[in-house]
C-alpha positions in Angstrom: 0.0 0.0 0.0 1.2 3.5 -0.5 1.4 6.4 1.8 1.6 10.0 1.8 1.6 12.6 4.3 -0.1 15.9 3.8 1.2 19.2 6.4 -0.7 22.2 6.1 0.4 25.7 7.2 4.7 25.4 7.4 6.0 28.6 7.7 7.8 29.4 3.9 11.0 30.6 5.1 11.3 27.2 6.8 10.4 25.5 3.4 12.8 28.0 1.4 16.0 27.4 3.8 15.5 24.1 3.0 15.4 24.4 -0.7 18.4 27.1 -0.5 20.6 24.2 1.6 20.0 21.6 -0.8 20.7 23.3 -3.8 24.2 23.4 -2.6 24.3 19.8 -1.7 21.9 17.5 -3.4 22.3 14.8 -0.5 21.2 16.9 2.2 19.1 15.4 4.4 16.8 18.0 6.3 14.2 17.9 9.2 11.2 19.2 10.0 9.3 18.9 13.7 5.8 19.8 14.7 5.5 23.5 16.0 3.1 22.6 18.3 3.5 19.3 21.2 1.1 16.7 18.9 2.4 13.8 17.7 2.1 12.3 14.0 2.4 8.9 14.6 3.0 6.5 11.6 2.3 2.5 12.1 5.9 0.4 12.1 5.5 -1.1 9.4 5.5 2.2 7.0 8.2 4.0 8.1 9.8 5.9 5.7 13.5 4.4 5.0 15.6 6.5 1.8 15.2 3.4 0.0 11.1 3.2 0.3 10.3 6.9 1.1 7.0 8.5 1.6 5.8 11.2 -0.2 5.6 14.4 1.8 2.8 17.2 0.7 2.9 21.4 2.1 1.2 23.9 1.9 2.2 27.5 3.4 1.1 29.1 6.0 -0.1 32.1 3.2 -1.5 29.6 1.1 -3.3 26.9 3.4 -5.4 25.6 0.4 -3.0 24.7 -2.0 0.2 22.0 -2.0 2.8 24.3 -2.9 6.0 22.0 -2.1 6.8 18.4 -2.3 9.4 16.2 -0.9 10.4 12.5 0.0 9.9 11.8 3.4 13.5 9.1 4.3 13.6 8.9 7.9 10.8 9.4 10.9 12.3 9.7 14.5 10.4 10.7 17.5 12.6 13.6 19.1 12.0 13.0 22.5 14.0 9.6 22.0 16.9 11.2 20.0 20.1 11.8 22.2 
């Protein structure tokens, strides 16, 4: 089965950092985390992996209706576990 994951409202400076860092360095892995404390939890047996990613849709917090980026989604970690 396929997955994708739709975010609505990211800030677009966030969103254009991103794009500014990886159009020095194609292989740049980035991250995003929820502004507020809510959890998006995904079942184990989808998580994303660079070799099966998810597909990853945004919209801006000035355009809230309409996808306005995409990306592959390679990697979920819960951030309260990370060292």
């Amino acid at each position: 089965m396929n997955y994708a994951l739709y975010i609505n409202g990211i800030y677009e400076s966030v969103l254009t950092e991103i794009v500014t860092a990886q159009k020095n360095n194609d292989n740049l892995i980035c991250y995003l985390q929820p502004y507020k404390s809510h959890k998006i939890n995904w079942k184990k047996s989808v998580l994303p992996t660079e070799q099966n990613p998810i597909t990853l849709y945004i919209s801006t917090t000035d355009s809230l209706p309409i996808v306005t980026y995409k990306a592959k989604i390679v990697g979920w970690e819960n951030k309260n576990e990370i060292n």
